[in-house]
C-alpha positions in Angstrom: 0.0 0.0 0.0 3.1 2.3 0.5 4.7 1.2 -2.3 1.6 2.4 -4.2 1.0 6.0 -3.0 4.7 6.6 -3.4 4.4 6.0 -7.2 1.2 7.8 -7.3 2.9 10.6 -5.6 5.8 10.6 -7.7 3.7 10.3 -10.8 1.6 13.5 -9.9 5.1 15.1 -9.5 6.2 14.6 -12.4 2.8 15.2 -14.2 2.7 18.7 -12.2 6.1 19.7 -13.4 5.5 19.3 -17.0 2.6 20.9 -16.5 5.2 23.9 -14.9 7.5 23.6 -18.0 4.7 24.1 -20.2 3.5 26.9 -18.8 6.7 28.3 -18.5 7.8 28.2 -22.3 4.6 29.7 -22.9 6.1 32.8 -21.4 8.1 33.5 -24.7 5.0 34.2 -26.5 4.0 36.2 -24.1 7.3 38.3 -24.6 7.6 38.0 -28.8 3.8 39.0 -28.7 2.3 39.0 -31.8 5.6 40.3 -33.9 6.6 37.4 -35.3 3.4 36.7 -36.9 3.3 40.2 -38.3 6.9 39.5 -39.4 5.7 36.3 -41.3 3.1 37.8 -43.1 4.9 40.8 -43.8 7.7 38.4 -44.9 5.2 36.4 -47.2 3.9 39.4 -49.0 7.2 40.7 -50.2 8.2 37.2 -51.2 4.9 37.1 -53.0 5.3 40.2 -54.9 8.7 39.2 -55.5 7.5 35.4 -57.1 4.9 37.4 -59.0 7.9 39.9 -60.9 10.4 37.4 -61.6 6.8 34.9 -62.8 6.2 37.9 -64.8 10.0 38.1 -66.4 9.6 34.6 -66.9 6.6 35.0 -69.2 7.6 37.6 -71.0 10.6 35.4 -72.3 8.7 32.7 -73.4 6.8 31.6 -76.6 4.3 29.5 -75.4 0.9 30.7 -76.5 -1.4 32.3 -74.1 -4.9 31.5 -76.1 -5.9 27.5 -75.1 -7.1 27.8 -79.1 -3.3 28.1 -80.2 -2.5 25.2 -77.7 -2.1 22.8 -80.4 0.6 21.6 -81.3 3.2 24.3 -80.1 5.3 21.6 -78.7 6.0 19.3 -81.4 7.4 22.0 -83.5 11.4 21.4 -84.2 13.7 23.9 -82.7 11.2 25.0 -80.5 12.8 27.1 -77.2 12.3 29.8 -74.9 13.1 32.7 -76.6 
């Protein structure tokens, strides 16, 4: 019976103490606020915008037709490359 309330003990210790550790790591969002997430999504805008310039340069190299009715056989054509 001793044996048993000394391992419940211990067990509720130890469940407790993560419990402590938990709650103190949340304490470095606390700190950071909400910064980081404005950093993100300031950060994924500007890589956006940037995807969508260099997309752009990329199109205006290429030859590929833009209409779905020129679609046809583009591709087969020898010699065919970027421009």
């Amino acid at each position: 019976m001793f044996l048993c309330k000394k391992i419940t003990v211990m067990w509720t210790e130890f469940v407790y103490n993560i419990g402590d550790l938990f709650t103190w790591s949340f304490g470095f969002f606390e700190f950071v606020q909400n910064h980081f997430n404005n950093l993100l999504i300031l950060t994924g805008f500007f890589g956006f915008g940037y995807w969508m310039n260099v997309q752009y340069k990329f199109n205006k190299k290429s030859n590929v037709p833009i209409e779905s009715k020129e679609n046809t056989g583009w591709y087969k054509q020898d010699n065919q490359q970027l421009k």
